[in-house]
C-alpha positions as CSV (number, residue, x, y, z in Angstrom):
1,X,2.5,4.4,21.2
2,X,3.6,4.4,17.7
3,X,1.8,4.5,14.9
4,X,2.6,2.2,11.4
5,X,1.1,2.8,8.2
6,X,1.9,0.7,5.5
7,X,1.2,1.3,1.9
8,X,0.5,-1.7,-0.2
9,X,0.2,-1.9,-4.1
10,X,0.5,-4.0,-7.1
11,X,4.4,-3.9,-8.5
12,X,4.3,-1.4,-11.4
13,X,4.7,-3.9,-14.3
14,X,1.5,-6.2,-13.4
15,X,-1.9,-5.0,-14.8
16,X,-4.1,-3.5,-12.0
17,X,-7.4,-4.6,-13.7
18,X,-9.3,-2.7,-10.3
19,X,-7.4,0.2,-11.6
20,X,-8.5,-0.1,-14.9
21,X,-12.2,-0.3,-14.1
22,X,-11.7,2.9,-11.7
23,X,-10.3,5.0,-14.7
24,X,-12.8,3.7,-17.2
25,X,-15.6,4.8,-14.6
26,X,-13.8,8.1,-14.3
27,X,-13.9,9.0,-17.6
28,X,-16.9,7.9,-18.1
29,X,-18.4,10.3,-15.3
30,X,-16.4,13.5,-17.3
31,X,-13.3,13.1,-15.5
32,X,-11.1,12.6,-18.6
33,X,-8.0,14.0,-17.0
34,X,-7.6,11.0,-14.5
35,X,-4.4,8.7,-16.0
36,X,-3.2,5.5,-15.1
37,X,-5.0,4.8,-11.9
38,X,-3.7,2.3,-9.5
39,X,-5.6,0.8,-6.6
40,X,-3.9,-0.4,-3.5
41,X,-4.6,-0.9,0.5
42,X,-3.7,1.1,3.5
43,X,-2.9,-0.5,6.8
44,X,-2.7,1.3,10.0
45,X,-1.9,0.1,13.2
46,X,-0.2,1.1,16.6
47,X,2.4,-1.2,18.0
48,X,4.8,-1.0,21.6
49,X,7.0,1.6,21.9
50,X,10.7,0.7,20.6
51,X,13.5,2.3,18.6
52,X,12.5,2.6,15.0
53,X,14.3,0.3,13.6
54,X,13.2,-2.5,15.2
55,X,9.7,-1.2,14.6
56,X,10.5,-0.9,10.9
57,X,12.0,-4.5,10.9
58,X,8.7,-6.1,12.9
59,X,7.1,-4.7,10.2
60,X,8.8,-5.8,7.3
61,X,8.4,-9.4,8.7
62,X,4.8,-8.7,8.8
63,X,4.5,-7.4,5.4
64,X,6.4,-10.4,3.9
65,X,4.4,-12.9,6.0
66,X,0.9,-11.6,5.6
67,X,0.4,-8.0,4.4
68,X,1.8,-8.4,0.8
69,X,2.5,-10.7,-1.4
70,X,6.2,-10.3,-2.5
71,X,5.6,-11.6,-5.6
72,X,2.9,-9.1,-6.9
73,X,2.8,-6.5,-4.5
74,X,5.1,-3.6,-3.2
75,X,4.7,-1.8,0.0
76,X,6.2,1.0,2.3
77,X,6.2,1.6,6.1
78,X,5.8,4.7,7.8
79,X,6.7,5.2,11.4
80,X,4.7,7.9,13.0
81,X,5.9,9.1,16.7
């Protein structure tokens, strides 16, 4: 059975305020080095055997349906054998 991870994050010209906390935190515990950190979500899941890109096109309805939000968010798919 197939395995799907999708990766979702905010689009890269919207303020991630989460990401902003995250790297204020970091610095604050010494690791100054950590720059422009970005939070996002990772969502795995195994769906029926099929040819890829019908997978990859289930998915992408998902995504626009319920797994992002098109208008803030970006994502990519992964299709693992």
């Amino acid at each position: 059975m197939p395995r799907v991870i999708v990766y979702v994050t905010l689009k890269p010209t919207l303020l991630d305020a989460q990401g902003r906390t995250v790297q204020t935190a970091l610095h604050s515990l010494g690791f100054g080095e950590a720059g422009d950190v970005r939070l996002g979500k990772i969502i795995e899941m195994n769906v029926p055997e099929g040819d890829e890109a019908g997978i990859r096109a289930r998915v992408v309805a998902m995504c626009d349906e319920l797994l992002a939000n098109p208008v803030t968010e970006s994502y990519r798919i992964e299709v693992e054998a």
